[in-house]
C-alpha positions as CSV (number, residue, x, y, z in Angstrom):
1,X,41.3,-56.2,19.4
2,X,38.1,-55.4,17.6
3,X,34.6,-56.3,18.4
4,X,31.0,-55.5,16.9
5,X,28.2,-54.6,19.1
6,X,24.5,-54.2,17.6
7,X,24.9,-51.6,14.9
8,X,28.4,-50.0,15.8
9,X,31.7,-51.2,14.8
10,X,33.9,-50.5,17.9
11,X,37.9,-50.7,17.9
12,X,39.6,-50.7,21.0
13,X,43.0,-49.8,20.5
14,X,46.4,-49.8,23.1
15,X,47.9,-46.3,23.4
16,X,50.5,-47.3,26.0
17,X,51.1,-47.0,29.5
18,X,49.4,-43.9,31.5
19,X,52.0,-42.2,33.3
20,X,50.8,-39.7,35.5
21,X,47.5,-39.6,38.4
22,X,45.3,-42.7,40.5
23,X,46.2,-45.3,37.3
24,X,49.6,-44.8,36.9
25,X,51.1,-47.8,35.3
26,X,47.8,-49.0,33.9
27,X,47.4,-49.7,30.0
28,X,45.7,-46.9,28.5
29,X,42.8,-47.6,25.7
30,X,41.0,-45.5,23.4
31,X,38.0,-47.3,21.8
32,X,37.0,-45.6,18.1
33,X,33.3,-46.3,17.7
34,X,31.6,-46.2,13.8
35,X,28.0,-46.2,13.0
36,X,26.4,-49.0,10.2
37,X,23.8,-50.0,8.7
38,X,22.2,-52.9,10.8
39,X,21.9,-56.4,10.2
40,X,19.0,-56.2,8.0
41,X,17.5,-59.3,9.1
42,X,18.3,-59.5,12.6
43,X,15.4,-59.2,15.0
44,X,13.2,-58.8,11.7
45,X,9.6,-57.6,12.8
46,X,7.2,-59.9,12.0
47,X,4.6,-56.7,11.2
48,X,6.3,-56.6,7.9
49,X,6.4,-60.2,7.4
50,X,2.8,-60.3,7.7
51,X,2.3,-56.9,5.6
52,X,4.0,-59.0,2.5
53,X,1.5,-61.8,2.9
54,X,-1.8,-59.3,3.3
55,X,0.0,-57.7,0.1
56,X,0.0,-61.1,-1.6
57,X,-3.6,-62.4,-0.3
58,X,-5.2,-58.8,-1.0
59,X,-3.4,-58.7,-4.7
60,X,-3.2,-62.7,-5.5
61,X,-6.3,-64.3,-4.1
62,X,-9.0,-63.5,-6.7
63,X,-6.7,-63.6,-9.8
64,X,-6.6,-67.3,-8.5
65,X,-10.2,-67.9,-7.5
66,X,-12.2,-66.1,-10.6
67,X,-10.5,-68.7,-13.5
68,X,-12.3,-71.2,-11.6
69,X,-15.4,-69.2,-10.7
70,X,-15.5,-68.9,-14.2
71,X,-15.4,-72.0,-15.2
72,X,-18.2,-73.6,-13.0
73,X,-20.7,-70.7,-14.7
74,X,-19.6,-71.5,-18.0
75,X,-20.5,-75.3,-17.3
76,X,-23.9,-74.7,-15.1
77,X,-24.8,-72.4,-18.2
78,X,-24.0,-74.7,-20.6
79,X,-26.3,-77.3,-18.3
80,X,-29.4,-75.1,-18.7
81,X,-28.8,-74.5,-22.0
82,X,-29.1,-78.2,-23.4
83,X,-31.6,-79.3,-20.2
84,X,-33.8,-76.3,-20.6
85,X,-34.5,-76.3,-24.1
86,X,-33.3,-79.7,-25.1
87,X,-31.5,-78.7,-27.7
88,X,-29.2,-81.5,-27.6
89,X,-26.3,-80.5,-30.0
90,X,-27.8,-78.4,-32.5
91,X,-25.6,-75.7,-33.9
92,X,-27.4,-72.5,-32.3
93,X,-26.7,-74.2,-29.0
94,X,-23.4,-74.3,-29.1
95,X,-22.6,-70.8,-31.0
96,X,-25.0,-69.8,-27.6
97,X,-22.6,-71.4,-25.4
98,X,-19.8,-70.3,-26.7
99,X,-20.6,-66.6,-26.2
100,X,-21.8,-67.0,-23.2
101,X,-17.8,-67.9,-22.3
102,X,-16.7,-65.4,-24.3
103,X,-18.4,-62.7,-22.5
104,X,-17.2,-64.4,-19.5
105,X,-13.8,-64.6,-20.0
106,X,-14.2,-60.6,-21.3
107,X,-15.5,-60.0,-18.1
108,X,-12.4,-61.4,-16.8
109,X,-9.8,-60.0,-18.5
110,X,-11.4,-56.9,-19.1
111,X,-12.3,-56.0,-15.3
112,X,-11.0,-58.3,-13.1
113,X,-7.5,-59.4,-14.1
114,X,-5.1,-56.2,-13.7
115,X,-3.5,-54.9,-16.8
116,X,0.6,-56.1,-16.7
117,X,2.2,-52.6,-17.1
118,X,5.4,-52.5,-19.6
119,X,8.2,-50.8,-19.7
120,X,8.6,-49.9,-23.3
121,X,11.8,-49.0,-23.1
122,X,14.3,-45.9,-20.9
123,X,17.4,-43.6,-22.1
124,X,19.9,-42.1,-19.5
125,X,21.3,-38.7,-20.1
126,X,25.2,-38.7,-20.6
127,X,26.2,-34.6,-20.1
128,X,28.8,-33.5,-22.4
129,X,33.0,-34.4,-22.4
130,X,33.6,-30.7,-21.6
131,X,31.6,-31.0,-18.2
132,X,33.7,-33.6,-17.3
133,X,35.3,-33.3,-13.5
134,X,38.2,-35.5,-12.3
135,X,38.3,-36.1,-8.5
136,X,41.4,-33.5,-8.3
137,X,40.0,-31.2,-11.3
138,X,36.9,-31.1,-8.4
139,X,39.2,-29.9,-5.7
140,X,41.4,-27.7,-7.7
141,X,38.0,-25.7,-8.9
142,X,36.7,-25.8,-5.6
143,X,40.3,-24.1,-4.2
144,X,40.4,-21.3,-6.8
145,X,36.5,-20.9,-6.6
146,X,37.3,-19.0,-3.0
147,X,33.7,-20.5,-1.5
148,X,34.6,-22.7,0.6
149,X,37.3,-22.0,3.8
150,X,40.4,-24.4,4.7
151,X,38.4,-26.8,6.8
152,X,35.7,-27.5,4.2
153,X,38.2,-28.3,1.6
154,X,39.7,-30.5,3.6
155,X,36.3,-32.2,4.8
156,X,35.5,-32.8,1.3
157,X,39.1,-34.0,-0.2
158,X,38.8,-36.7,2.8
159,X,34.8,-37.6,1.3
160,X,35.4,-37.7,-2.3
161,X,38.6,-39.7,-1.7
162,X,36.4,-42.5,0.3
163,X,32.7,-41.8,-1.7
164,X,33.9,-44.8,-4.5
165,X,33.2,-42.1,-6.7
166,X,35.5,-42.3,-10.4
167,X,37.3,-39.3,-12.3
168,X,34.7,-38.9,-15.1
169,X,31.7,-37.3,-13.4
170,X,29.8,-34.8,-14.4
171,X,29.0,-31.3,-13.1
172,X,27.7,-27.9,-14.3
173,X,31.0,-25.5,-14.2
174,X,28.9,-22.5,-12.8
175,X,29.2,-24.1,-9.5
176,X,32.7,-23.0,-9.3
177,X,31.8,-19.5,-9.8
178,X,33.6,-17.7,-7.4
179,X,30.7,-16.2,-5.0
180,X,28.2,-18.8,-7.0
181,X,24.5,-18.2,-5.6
182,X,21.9,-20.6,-6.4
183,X,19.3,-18.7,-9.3
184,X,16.5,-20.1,-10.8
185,X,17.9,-19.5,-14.5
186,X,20.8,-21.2,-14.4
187,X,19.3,-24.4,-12.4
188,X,16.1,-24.0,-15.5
189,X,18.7,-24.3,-17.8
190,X,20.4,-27.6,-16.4
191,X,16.9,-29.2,-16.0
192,X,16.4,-28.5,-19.6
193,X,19.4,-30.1,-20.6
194,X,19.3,-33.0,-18.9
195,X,15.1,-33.7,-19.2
196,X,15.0,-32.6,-22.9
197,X,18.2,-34.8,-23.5
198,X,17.0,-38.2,-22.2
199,X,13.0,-37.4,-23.1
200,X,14.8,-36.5,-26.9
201,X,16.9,-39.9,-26.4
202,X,13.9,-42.1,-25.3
203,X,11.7,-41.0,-28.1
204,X,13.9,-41.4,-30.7
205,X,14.7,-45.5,-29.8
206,X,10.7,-46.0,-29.4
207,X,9.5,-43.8,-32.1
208,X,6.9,-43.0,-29.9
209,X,4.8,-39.4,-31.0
210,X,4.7,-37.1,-28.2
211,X,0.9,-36.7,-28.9
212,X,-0.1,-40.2,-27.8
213,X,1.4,-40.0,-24.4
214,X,-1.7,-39.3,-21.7
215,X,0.6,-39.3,-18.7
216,X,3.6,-37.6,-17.0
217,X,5.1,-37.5,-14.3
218,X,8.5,-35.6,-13.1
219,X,10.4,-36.1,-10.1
220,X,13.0,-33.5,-8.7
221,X,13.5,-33.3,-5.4
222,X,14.9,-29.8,-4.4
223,X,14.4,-27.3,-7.8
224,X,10.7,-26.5,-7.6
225,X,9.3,-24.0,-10.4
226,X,6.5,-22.5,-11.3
227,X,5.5,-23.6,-13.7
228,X,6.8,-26.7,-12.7
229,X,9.0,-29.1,-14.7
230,X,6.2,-31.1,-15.8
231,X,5.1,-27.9,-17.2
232,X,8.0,-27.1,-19.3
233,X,8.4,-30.9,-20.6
234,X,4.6,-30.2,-21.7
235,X,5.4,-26.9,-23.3
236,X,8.9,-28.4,-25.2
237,X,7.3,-31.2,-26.6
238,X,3.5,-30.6,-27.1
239,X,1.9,-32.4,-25.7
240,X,-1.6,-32.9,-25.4
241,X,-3.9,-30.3,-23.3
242,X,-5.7,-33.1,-21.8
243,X,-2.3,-34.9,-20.5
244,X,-2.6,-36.5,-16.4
245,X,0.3,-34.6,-15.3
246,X,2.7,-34.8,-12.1
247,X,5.3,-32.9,-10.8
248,X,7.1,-34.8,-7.2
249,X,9.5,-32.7,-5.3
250,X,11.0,-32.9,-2.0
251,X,10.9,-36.9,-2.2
252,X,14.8,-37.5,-2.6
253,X,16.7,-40.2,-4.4
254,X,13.5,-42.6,-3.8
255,X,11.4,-40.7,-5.8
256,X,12.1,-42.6,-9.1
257,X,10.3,-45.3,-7.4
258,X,7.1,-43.5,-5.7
259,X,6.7,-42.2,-9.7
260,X,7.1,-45.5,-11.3
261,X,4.1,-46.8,-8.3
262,X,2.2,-43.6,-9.4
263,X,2.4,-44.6,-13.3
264,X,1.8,-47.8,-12.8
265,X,-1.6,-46.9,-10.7
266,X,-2.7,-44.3,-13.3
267,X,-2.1,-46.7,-16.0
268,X,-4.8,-48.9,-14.2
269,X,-7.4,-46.4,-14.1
270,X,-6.3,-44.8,-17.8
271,X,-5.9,-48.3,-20.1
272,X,-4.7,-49.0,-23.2
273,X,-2.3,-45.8,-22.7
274,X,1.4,-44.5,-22.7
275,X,3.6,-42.9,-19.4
276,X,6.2,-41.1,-19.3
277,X,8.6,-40.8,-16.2
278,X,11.5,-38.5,-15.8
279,X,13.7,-39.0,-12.6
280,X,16.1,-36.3,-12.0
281,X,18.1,-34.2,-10.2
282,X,19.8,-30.7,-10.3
283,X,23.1,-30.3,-9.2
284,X,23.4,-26.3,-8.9
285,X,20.4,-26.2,-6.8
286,X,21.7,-28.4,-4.2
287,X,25.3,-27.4,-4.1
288,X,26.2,-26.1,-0.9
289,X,28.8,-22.9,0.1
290,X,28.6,-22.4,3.6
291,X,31.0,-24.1,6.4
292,X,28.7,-26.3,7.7
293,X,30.3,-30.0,7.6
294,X,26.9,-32.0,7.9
295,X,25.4,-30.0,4.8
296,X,28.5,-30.5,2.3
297,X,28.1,-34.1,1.7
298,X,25.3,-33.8,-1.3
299,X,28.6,-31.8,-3.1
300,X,31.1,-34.6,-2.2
301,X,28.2,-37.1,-3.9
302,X,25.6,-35.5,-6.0
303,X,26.9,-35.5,-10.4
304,X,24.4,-35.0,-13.0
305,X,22.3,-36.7,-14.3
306,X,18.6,-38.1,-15.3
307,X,16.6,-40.7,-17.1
308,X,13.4,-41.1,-18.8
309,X,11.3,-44.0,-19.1
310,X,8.6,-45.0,-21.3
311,X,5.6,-47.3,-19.3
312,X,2.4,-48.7,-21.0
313,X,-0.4,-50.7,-20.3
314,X,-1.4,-51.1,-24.1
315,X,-1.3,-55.5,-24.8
316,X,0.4,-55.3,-28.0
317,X,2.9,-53.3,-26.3
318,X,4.5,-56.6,-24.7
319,X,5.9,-57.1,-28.0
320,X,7.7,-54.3,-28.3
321,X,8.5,-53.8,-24.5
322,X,11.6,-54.7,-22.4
323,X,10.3,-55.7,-19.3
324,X,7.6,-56.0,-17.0
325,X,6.6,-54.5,-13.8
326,X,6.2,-57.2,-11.6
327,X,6.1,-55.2,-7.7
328,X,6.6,-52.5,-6.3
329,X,6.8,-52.4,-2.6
330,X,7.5,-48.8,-0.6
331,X,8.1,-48.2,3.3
332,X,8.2,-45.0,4.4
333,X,9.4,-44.4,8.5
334,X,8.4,-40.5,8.5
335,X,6.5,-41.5,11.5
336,X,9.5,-41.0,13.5
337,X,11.2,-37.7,13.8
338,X,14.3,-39.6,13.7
339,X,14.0,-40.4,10.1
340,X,11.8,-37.5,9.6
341,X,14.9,-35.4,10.1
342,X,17.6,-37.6,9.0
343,X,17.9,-35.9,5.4
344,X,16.8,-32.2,5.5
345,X,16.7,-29.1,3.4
346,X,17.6,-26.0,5.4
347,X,20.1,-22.7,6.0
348,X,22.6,-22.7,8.2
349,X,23.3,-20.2,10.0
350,X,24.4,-17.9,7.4
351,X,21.6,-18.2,6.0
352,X,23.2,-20.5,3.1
353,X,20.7,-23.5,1.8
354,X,21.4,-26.8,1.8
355,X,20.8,-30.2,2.2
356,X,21.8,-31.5,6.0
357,X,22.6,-35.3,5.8
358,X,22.9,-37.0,9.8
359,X,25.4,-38.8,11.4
360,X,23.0,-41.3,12.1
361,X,21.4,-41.4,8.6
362,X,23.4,-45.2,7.4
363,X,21.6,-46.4,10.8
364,X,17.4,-45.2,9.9
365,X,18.4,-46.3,6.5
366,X,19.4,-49.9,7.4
367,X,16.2,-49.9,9.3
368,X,14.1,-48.5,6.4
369,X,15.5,-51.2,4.2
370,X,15.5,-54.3,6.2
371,X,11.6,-53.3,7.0
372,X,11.0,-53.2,3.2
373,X,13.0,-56.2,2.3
374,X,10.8,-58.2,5.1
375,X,7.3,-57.1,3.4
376,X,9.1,-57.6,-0.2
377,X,10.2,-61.3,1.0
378,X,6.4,-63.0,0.4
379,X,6.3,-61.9,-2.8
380,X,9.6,-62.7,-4.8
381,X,10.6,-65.2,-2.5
382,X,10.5,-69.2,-3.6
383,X,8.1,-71.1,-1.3
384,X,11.2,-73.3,0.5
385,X,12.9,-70.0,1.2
386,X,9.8,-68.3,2.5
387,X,9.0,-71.8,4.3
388,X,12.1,-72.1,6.2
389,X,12.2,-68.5,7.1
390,X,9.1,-68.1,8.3
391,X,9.9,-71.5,10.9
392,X,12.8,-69.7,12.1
393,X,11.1,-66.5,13.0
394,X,8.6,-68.4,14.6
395,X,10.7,-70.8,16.3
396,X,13.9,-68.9,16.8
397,X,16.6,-69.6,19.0
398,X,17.5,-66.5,20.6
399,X,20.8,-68.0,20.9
400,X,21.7,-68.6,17.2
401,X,21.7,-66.5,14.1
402,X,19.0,-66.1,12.3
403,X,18.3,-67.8,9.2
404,X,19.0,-64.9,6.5
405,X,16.5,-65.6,3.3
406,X,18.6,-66.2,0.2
407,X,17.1,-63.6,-1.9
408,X,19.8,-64.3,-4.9
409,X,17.3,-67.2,-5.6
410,X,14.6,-64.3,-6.2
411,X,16.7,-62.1,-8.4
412,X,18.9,-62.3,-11.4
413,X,20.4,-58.9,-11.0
414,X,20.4,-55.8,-8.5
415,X,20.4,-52.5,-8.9
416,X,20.8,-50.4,-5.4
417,X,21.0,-46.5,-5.0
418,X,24.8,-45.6,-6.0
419,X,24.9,-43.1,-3.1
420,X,28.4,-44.4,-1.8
421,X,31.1,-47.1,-1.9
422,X,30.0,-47.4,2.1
423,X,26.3,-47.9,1.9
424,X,27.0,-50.9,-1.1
425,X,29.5,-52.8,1.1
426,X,27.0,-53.1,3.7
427,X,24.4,-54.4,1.1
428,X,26.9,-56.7,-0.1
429,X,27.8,-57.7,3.5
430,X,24.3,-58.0,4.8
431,X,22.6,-59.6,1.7
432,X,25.8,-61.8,1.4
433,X,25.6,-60.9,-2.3
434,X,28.4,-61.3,-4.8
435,X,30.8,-58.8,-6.5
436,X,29.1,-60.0,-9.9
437,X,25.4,-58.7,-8.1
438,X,27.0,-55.6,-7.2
439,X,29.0,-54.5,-10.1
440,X,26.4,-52.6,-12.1
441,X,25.7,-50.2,-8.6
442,X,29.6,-50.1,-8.1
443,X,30.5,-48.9,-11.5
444,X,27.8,-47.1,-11.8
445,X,29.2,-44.9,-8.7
446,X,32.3,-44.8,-10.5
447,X,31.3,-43.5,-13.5
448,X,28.8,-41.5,-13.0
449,X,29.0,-40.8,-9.1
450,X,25.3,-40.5,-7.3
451,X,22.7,-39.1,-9.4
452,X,20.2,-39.2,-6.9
453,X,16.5,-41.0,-8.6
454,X,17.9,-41.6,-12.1
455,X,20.9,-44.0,-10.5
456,X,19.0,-47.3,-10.4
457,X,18.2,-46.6,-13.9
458,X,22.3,-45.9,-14.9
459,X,22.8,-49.4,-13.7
460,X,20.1,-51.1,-15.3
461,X,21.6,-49.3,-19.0
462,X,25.0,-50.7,-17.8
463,X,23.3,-54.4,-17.8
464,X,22.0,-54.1,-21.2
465,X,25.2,-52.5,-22.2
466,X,26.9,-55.5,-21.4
467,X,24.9,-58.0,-22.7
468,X,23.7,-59.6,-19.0
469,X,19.9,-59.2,-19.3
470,X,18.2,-62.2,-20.9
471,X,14.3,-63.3,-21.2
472,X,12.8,-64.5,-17.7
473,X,15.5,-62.2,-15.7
474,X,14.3,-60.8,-12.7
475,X,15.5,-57.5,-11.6
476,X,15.4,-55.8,-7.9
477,X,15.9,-51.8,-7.9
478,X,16.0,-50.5,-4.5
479,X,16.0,-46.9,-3.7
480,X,16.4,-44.6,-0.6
481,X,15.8,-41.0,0.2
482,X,14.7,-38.3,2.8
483,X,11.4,-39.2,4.7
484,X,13.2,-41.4,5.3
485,X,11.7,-44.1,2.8
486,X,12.6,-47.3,1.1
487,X,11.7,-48.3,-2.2
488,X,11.7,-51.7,-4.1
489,X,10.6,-52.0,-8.1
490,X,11.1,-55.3,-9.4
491,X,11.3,-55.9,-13.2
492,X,10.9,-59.2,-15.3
493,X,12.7,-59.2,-19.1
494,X,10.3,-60.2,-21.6
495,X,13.4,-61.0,-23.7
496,X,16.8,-61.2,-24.4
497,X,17.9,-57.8,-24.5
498,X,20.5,-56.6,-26.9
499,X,23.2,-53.6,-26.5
500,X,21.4,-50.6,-27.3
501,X,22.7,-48.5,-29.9
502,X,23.3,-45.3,-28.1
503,X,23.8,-45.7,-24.1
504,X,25.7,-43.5,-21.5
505,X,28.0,-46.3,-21.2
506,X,29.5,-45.7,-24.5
507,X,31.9,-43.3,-25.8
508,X,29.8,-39.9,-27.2
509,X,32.4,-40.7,-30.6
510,X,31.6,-44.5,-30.6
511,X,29.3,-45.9,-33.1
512,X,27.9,-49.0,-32.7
């Protein structure tokens, strides 16, 4: 017998007849109870329903009302033009009239009609062959390392062998040290490695001079320098001394996101100019030695691994450019200690760092998610989906299900957070997506295992790699992390996109 109540999948299993005391003779049950993610859209608040409409009424409203604002001044000054001075049709009055609507329609573009920001084009680091770690190459280092005691070992055989996570992952070897201790010059010298090989990577496919980039911005969540990583990509490559430069930390595997939203509003302020992102994360400063169990998941999940990305706002740039940043729509619930807590980087009580990851955590996820799905909804959504889910929300049967928005008419691919085989069968449950929609975040887990903010990105590469993205796609990427927060960026392909000649997804000895 099995039955699911709210969030919780509950088994009730027969153990056999009690034998002994009051019930004697009575069956005797034990019931195994399992956290999930919730039904995203069950009970959906309608706070974040209406935020996605203020969203589209505050962003929307006067790119649609100035075209016509526009118009009626170019015709009443037109009016006084050939009325006032009865000019009739002569030449000067028209050349007049004509830059009156010019200067109009600058106005319009120039001020009032946002810039569409580009993504140029991105590059994902692949590590080398020799750093390479099979699931039972992991294990056996991890035994001979002497860090870890019987019962950790055995904790993390039991997650790696569920995670959905492949046998050609990548981590730094140092880990395995035996007695390892995290140090600031061996967890430089990954970042370096992994920035400086997708930054290298990404320039070389746009030919892009590192002089005419004005922004950057790097995201690493727990390896903090000073100077920070921003620092050192400004001191490897030269770039210039009057750069807009950003270094996010502490922000998790949705920081890709919240730096993609922070390009994309810098770009608004700074036109006509290039950004460059770099979403990473470093593996030897989150690995964890001590015994205990709720901070040694990030080792069962965490493999290296970063990408760079190259935005502008220049217009000629859409020729060039893959796609186009259509939203972006973040939710953070850090409002509630809850969340607040659900992901945290502390010592335990050995005074051993690391990253504790709840029991509860797929639970404040699901609720992260579904909030930020609901507020993404108005804006992606076709007008008969939004229509008929807005009329069941309103008139709702609390009796039936409710009516769960098709959002496969929104999006021609999806890209969700590769943090484990888990967390995407719940998406794929809940969203009622297909295995086609979820194989880029599947094998993307299975090649490359989680690697944290740069995953979306891995999966994306894999669609291109496989000749799936054509013009007019639409593309969701949907991240989570520690706050707790939830993260949508969705992308439109300005054309058909064709394999790339060097990608992570292909052999290091494969030319193409």
């Amino acid at each position: 017998m099995s039955t699911k109540i709210e969030n919780f999948s509950t088994d009730i299993v027969n153990t056999g007849v009690q034998d002994v005391g009051p019930y004697a003779g009575s069956l005797n049950f034990s019931i195994k109870v399992r956290r999930g993610l919730p039904n995203f859209l069950n009970s959906v608040n309608l706070k974040y329903v209406k935020l996605g409409y203020q969203y589209v009424i505050n962003h929307g409203f006067y790119i649609l009302i100035v075209p016509f604002v526009a118009i009626f001044c170019s015709a009443q000054l037109g009016k006084l033009i050939w009325d006032d001075y009865d000019l009739g049709y002569d030449f000067s009055s028209v050349i007049m009239f004509l830059g009156l609507l010019y200067l109009v329609h600058l106005v319009y573009v120039k001020f009032l009609l946002p810039r569409p920001i580009f993504l140029v084009d991105f590059a994902c680091y692949c590590p080398p062959k020799e750093l390479k770690v099979s699931k039972e190459k992991f294990m056996e280092l991890a035994r001979k390392s002497g860090n870890f005691d019987e019962k950790t070992l055995r904790f993390q055989e039991k997650a790696i062998k569920l995670s959905g996570i492949g046998d050609e992952t990548y981590l730094p070897k140092t880990i395995f040290h035996p007695g390892f201790n995290k140090n600031l010059k061996e967890s430089r010298e990954e970042a370096a490695m992994v920035i400086f090989g997708a930054v290298d990577d990404l320039l070389a496919a746009t030919k892009i001079k590192p002089k005419d980039i004005s922004i950057l911005i790097v995201n690493c969540s727990t390896l903090n320098t000073t100077p920070s990583l921003s620092a050192m990509v400004i001191n490897h490559y030269k770039l210039k001394n009057n750069i807009q430069s950003f270094n996010l930390g502490g922000m998790g595997c949705a920081a890709g996101t919240v730096a993609i939203d922070l390009a994309q509003d810098l770009l608004n302020v700074y036109p006509g100019s290039y950004a460059l992102v770099v979403s990473t994360e470093i593996v030897s400063h989150t690995w964890y030695t001590g015994k205990d169990l709720d901070m040694m998941l990030p080792n069962c999940f965490l493999r290296m691994g970063g990408a760079a990305m190259l935005l502008s706002n220049r217009r000629f740039a859409r020729f060039k450019a893959k796609y186009e940043l259509k939203q972006v729509v973040r939710t953070h619930k850090g409002i509630d200690n809850k969340s607040f807590n659900s992901i945290y980087l502390k010592e335990d009580e050995e005074g051993k760092l690391g990253i504790s990851v709840s029991k509860d955590v797929l639970e404040i996820g699901g609720h992260a998610v579904k909030a930020n799905i609901t507020t993404l909804g108005p804006l992606v959504l076709p007008f008969a989906e939004q229509f008929q889910f807005f009329t069941t929300l309103l008139f709702k049967n609390n009796s039936s299900r409710p009516y769960i928005p098709n959002y496969k008419q929104a999006f021609d691919h999806f890209c969700i957070l590769a943090t484990s085989k888990k967390v995407l069968d719940e998406f794929e449950k809940n969203l009622e997506l297909t295995k086609e929609h979820m194989e880029a975040s599947r094998k993307t887990l299975e090649r490359f295992g989680n690697t944290s903010s740069s995953s979306v990105w891995y999966e994306l590469a894999y669609l291109e790699a496989n000749n799936k993205m054509k013009r007019g796609d639409r593309i969701w990427q949907i991240t989570f992390g520690s706050g707790f927060k939830c993260n949508s960026a969705v992308w439109r392909a300005l054309r058909n996109i064709q394999r790339p000649k060097k990608s992570p997804w292909f052999h290091q000895e494969e030319t193409i």
